[in-house]
ROBA-210338 format. One record per residue (C-alpha): residue number from 1; residue in three letters; x, y, z. Coordinates in Angstrom, 2 decimals. Example, Ala and Ser with C-alpha at 12.3 -4.5 7.8 and 13.67 -1.06 7.14 Angstrom:
# residues 2
+------+------+---------+---------+---------+
| zavo | loti |       X |       Y |       Z |
+------+------+---------+---------+---------+
|    1 |  Ala |   12.30 |   -4.50 |    7.80 |
|    2 |  Ser |   13.67 |   -1.06 |    7.14 |
+------+------+---------+---------+---------+
This chain:
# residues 294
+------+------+---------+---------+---------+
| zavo | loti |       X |       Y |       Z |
+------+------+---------+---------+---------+
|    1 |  Unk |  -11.95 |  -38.77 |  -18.13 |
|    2 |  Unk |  -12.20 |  -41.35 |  -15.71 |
|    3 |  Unk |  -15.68 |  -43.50 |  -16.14 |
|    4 |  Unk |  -17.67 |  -44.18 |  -13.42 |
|    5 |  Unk |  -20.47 |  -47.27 |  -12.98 |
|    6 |  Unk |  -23.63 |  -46.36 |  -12.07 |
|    7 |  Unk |  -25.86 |  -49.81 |  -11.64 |
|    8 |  Unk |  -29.56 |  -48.21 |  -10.79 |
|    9 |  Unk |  -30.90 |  -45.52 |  -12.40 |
|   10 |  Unk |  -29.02 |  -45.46 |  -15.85 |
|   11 |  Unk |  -32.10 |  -44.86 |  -17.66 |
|   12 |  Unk |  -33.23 |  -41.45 |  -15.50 |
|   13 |  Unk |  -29.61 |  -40.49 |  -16.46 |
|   14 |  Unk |  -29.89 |  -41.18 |  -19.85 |
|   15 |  Unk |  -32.78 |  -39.08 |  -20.38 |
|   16 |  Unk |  -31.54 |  -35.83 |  -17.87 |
|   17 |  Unk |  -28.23 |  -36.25 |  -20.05 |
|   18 |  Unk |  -29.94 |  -35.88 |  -23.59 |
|   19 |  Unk |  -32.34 |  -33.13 |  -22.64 |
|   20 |  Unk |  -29.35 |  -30.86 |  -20.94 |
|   21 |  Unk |  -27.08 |  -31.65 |  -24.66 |
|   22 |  Unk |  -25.40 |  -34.45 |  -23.11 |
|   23 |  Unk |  -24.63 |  -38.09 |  -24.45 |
|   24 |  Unk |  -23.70 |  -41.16 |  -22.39 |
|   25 |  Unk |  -20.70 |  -43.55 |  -23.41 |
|   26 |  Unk |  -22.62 |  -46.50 |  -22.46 |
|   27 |  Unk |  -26.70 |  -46.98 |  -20.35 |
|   28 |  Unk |  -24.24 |  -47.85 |  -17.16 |
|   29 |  Unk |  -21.10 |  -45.13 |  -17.59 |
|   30 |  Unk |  -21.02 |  -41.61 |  -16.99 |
|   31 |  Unk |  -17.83 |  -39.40 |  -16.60 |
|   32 |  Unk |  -16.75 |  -36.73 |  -14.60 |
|   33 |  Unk |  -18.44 |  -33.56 |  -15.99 |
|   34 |  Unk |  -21.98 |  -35.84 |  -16.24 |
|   35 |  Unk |  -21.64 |  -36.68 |  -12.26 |
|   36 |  Unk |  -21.25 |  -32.84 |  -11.66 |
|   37 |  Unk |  -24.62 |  -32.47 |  -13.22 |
|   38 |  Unk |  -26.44 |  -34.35 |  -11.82 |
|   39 |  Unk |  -24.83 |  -33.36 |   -8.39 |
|   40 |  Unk |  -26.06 |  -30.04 |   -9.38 |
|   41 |  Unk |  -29.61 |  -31.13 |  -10.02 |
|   42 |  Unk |  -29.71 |  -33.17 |   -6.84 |
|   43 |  Unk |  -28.61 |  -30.02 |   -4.56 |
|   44 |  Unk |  -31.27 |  -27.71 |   -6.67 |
|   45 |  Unk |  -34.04 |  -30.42 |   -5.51 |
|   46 |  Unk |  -32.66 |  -29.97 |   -1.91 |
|   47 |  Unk |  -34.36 |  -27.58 |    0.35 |
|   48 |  Unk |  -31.77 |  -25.42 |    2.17 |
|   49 |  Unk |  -31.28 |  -25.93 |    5.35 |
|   50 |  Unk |  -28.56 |  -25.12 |    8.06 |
|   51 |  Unk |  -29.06 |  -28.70 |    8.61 |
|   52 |  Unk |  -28.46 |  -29.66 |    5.44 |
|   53 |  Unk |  -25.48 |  -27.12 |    4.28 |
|   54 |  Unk |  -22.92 |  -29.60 |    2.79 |
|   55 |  Unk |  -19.82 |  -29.32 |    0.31 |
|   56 |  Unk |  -20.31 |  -30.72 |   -3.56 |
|   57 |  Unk |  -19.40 |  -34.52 |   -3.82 |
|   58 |  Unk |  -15.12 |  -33.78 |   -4.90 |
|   59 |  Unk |  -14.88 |  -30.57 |   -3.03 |
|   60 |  Unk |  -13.20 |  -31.81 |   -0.32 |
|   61 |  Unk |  -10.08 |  -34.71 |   -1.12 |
|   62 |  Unk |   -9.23 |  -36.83 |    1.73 |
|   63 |  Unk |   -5.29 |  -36.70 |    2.58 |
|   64 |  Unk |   -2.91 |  -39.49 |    1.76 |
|   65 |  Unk |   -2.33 |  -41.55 |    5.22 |
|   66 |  Unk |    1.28 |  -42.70 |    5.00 |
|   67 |  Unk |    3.14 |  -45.65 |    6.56 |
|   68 |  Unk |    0.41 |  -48.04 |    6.98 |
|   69 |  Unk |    1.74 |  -50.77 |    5.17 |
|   70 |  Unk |    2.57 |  -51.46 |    1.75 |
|   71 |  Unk |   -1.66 |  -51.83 |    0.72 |
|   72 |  Unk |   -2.00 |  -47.95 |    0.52 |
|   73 |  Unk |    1.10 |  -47.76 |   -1.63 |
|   74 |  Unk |    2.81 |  -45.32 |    0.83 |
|   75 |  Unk |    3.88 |  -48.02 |    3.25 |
|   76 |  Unk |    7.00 |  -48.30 |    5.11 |
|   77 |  Unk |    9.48 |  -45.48 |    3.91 |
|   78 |  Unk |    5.98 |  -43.40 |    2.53 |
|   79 |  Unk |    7.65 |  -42.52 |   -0.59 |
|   80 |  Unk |   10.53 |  -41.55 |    0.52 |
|   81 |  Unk |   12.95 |  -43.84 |    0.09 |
|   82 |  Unk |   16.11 |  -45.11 |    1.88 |
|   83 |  Unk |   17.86 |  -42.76 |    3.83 |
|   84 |  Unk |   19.70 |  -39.98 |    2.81 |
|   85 |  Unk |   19.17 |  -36.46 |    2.89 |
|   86 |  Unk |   15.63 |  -35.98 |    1.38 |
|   87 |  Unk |   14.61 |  -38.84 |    3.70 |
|   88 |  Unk |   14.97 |  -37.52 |    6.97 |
|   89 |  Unk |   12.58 |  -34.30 |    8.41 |
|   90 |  Unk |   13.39 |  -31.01 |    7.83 |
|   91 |  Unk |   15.94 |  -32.56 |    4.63 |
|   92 |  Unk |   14.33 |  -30.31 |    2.04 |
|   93 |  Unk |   16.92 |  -28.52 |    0.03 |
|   94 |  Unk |   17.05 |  -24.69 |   -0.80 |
|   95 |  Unk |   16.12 |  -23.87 |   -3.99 |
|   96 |  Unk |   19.00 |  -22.93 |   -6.44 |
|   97 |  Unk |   21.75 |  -25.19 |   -3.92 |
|   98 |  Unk |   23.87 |  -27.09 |   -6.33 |
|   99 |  Unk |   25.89 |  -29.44 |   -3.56 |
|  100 |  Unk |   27.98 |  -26.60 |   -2.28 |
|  101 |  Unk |   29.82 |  -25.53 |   -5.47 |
|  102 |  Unk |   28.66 |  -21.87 |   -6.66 |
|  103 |  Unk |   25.09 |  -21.83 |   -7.93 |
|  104 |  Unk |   24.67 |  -20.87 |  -11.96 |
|  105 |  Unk |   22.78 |  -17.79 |  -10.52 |
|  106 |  Unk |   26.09 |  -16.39 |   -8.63 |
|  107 |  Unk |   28.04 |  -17.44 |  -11.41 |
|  108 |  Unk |   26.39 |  -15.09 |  -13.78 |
|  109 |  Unk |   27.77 |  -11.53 |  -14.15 |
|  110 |  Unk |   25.90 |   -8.42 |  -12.43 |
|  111 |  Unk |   24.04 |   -5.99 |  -14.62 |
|  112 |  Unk |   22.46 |   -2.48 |  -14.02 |
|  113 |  Unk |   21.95 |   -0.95 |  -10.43 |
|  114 |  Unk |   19.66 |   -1.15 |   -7.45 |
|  115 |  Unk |   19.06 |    1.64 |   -5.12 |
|  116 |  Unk |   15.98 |    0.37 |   -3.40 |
|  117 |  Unk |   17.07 |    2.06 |   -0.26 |
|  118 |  Unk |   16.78 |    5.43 |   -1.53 |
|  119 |  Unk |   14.27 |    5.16 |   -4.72 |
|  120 |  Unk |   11.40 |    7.72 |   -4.08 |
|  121 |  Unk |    8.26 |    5.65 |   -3.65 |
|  122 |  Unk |    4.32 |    7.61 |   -4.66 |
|  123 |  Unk |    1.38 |    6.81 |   -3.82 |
|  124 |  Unk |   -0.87 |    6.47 |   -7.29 |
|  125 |  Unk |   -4.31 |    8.16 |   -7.80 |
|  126 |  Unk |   -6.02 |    8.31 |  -10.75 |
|  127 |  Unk |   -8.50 |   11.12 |  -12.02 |
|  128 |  Unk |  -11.56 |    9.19 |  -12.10 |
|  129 |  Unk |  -11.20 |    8.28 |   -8.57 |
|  130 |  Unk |  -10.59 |   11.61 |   -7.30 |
|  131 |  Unk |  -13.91 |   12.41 |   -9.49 |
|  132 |  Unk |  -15.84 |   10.05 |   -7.50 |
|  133 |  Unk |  -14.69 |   11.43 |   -4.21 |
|  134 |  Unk |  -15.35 |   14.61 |   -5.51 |
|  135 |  Unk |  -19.06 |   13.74 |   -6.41 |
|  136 |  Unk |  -20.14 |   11.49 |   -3.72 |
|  137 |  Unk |  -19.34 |   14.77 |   -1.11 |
|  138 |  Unk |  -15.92 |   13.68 |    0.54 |
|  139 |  Unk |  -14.04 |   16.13 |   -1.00 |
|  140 |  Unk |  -15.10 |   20.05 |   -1.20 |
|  141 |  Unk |  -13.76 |   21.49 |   -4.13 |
|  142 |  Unk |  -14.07 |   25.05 |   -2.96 |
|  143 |  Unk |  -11.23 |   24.32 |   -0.78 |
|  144 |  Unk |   -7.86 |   23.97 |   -1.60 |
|  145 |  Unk |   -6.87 |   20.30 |   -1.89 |
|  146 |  Unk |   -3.53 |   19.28 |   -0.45 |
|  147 |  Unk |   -2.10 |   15.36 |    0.05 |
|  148 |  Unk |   -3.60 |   15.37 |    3.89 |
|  149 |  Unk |   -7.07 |   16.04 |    2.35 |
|  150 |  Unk |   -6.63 |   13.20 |    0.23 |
|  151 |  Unk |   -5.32 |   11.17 |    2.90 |
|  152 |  Unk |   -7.75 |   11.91 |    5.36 |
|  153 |  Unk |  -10.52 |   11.27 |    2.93 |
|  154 |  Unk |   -9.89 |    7.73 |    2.46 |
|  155 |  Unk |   -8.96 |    9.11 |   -1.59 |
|  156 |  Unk |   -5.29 |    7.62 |   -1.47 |
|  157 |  Unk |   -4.36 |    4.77 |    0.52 |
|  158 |  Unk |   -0.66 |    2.95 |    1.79 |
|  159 |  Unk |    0.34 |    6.55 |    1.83 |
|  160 |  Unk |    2.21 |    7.19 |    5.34 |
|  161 |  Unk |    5.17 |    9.72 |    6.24 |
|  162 |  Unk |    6.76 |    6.28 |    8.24 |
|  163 |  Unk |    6.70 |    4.40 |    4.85 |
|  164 |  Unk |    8.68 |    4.98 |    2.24 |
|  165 |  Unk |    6.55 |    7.17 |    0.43 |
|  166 |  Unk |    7.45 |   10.43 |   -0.61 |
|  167 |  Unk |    4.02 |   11.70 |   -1.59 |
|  168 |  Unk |    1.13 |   11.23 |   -4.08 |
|  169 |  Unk |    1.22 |   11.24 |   -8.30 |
|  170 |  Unk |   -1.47 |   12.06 |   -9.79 |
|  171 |  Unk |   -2.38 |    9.43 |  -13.20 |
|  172 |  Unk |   -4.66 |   10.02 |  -16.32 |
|  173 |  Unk |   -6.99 |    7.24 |  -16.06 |
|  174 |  Unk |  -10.60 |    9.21 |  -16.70 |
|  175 |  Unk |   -9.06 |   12.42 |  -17.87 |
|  176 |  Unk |  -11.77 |   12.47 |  -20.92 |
|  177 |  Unk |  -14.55 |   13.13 |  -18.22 |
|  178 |  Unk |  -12.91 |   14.54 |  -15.46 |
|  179 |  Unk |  -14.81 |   17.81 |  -15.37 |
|  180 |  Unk |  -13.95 |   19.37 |  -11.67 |
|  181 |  Unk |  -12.21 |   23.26 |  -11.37 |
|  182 |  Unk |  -10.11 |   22.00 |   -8.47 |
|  183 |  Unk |   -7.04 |   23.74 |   -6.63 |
|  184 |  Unk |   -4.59 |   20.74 |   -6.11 |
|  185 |  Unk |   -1.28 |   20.18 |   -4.70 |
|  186 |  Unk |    0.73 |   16.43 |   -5.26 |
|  187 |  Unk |    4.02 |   15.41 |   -5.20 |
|  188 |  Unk |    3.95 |   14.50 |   -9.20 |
|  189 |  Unk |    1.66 |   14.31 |  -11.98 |
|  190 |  Unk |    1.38 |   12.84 |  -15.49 |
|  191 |  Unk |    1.24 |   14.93 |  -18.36 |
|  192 |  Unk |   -2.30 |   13.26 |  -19.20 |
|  193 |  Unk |   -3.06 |   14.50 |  -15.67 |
|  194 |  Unk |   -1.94 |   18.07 |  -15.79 |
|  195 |  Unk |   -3.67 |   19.31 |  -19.05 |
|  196 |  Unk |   -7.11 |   17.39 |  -18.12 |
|  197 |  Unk |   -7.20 |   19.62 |  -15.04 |
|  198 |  Unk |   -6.16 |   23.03 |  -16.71 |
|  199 |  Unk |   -8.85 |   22.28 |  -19.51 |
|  200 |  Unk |  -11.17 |   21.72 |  -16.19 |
|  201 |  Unk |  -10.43 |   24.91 |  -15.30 |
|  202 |  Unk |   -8.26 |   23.82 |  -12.26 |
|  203 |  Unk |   -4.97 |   24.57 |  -11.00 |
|  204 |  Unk |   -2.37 |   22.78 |   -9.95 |
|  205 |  Unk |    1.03 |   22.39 |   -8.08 |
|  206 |  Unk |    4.15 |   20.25 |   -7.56 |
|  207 |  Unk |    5.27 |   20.33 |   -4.47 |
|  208 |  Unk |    8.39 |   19.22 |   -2.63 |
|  209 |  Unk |    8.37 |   17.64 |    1.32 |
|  210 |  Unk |   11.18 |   15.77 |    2.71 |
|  211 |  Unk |   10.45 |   13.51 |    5.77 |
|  212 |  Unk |    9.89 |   16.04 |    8.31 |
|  213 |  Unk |    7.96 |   18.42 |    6.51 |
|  214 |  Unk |    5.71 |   15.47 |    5.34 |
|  215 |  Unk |    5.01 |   14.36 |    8.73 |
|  216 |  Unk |    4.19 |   18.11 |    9.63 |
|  217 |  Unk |    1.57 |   18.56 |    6.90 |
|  218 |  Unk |   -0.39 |   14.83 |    7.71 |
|  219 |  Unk |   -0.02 |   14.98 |   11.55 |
|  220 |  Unk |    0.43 |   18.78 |   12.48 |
|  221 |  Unk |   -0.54 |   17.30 |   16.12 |
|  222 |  Unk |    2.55 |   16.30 |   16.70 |
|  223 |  Unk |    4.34 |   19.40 |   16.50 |
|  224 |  Unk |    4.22 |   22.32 |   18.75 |
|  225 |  Unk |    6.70 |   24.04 |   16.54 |
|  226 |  Unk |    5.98 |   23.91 |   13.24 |
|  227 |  Unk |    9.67 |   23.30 |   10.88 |
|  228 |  Unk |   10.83 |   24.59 |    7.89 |
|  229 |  Unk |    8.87 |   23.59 |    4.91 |
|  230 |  Unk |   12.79 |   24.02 |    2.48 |
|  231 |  Unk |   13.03 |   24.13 |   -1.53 |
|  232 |  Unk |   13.74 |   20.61 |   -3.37 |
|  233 |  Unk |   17.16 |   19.88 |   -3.82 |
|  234 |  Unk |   18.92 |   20.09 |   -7.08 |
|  235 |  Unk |   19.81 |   16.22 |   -7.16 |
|  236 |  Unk |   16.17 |   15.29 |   -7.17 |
|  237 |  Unk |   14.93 |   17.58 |   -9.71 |
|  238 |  Unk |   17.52 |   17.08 |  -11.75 |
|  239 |  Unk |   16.29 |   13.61 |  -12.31 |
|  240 |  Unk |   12.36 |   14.29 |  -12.60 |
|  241 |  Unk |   10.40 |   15.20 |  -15.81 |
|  242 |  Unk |    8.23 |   17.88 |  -13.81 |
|  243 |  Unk |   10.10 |   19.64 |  -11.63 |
|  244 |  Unk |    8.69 |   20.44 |   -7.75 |
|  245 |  Unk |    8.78 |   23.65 |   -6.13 |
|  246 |  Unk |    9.18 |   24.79 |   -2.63 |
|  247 |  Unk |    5.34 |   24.68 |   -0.49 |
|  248 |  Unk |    3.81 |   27.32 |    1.13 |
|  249 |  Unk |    5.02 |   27.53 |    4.86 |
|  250 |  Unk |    2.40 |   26.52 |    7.30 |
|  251 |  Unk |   -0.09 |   29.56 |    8.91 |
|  252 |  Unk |    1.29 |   29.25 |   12.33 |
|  253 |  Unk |    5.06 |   28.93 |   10.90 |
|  254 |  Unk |    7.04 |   31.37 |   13.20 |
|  255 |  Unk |   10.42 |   32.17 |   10.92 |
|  256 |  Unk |   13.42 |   32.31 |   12.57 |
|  257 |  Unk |   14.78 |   35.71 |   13.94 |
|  258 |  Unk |   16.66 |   38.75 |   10.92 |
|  259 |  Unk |   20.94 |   38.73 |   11.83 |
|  260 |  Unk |   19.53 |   42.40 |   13.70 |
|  261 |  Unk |   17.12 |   40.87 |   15.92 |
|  262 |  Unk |   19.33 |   38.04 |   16.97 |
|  263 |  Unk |   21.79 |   40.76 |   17.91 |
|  264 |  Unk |   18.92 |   42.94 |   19.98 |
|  265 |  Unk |   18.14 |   39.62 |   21.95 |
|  266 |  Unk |   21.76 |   39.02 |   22.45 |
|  267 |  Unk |   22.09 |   42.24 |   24.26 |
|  268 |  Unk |   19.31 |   42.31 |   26.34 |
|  269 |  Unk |   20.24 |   38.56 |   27.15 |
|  270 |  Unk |   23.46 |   39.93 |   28.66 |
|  271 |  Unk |   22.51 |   42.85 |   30.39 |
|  272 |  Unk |   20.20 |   39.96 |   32.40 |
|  273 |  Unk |   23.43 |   37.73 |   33.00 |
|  274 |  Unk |   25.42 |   40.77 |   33.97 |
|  275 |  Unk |   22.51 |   41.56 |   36.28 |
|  276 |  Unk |   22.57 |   37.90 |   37.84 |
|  277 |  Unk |   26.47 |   37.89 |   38.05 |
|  278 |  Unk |   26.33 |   40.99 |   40.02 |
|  279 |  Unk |   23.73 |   39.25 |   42.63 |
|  280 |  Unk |   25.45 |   36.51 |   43.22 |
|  281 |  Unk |   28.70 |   38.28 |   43.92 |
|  282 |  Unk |   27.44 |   41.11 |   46.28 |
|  283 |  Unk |   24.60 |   39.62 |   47.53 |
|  284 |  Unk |   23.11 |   43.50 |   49.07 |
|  285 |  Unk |   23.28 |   44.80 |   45.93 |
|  286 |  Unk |   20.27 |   46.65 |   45.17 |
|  287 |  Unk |   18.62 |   47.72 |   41.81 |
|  288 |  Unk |   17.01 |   50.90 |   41.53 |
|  289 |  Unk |   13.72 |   50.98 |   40.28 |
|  290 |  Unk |   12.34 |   53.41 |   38.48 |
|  291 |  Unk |    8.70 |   54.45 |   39.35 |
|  292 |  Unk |    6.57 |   53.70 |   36.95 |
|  293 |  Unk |    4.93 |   56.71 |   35.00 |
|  294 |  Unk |    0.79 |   56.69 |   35.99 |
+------+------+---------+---------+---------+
């Protein structure tokens, strides 16, 4: 470490030194950890003030002022040398550019896939997290617990039906004291996951939502009809350890119409254009009405 001189006071030092452990090189040389201490002991003295709110001596470096002359030793070309490429502004080169000729990292052969586009994303959530919600009141466990409750609870976070996230997996970490009967539905689970809730006496349930239906079940607002909530397909389960299976439709899910009703609608749908036709074509033509029945 670099020494420093100290000319007044070498004896004071000597004897804070020895009783913190310390040893001085010489009665007028300290180094660099000894001039922390006592920087330390002078700012304990000090009565704090806003006044008198400062940095530690060090804290703060001053920056290097280039091209003032060759006494600073960053004088005239300030370290850069004579001309060329590197000398001029804005001359840094890429990493990885060799000249122009093809880098060593395009050179090397290709190995394994990427499919970042399409890789299904989850939002992680452990079990002793979800017992601390659980605990603390923001989650009622007499209710059934589905990835908006979670969502809206603050529980899971960077989980968003514009992101690519597919839904929430539920991890193991605190599965030896996770101790809550709960009625859950996620996107995937671990296997430490699923048997701590079924010895809690919970249920749960992996459930499938493609884009739409995930935006339906966090932001039903947005819908005045509410879509089809449809099975997984067989090219994602095929690929998963724990399968998913199709959700529950939502309450005010109005299924489309039976192959017989469609037909009944049909009909009555043309007697009304027949009807219309016949109105604009003889324009006195009258429909009898029937009385009603009172």
């Amino acid at each position: 470490m670099m020494a420093l001189c100290l000319k007044r006071g070498a004896s004071y030092w000597k004897h804070l030194f020895s009783s913190k452990g310390l040893t001085l090189q010489s009665s007028n040389y300290v180094t660099d950890k000894e001039i922390a201490l006592r920087n330390i002991v002078n700012n304990s003295k000090m009565e704090v003030r806003l006044n008198t709110l400062q940095d530690m001596t060090g804290a703060r470096k001053k920056k290097r002022r280039v091209g003032r002359g060759p006494g600073t030793s960053k004088g005239k070309t300030s370290g850069r040398g004579h001309k060329g490429q590197k000398a001029r502004s804005g001359g840094a080169i890429p990493k990885g550019f060799e000249g122009g000729q093809t880098p060593y990292y395009k050179r090397l052969k290709k190995h394994g896939t990427k499919n970042a586009l399409f890789r299904r994303l989850y939002a992680p959530l452990n079990l002793n997290r979800l017992q601390f919600w659980i605990d603390t009141g923001r989650i009622d466990v007499s209710k059934k617990i589905t990835m908006k409750t979670l969502r809206d609870s603050g529980c899971v976070h960077n989980f968003s039906s514009k992101k690519n996230c597919h839904g929430v997996k539920l991890l193991g970490d605190g599965a030896s004291w996770f101790a809550a009967p709960v009625d859950i539905e996620v996107s995937q689970a671990s296997k430490t996951a699923q048997e701590a809730i079924k010895k809690a006496g919970g249920t749960i349930k992996l459930v499938y939502y493609n884009r739409i239906g995930m935006r339906s079940l966090l932001k039903p607002h947005k819908f005045t009809k509410m879509p089809y909530l449809s099975p997984p397909p067989d090219k994602i389960n095929r690929k998963l350890r724990y399968k998913m299976t199709q959700p529950d439709q939502h309450p005010n899910y109005i299924p489309p119409p039976t192959p017989e009703e469609a037909a009944e609608k049909e009909e009555e749908f043309e007697k009304v254009r027949t009807v219309e036709r016949l109105k604009k074509k003889h324009k006195r033509f009258k429909i009898k009405e029937e009385p009603l029945g009172l």
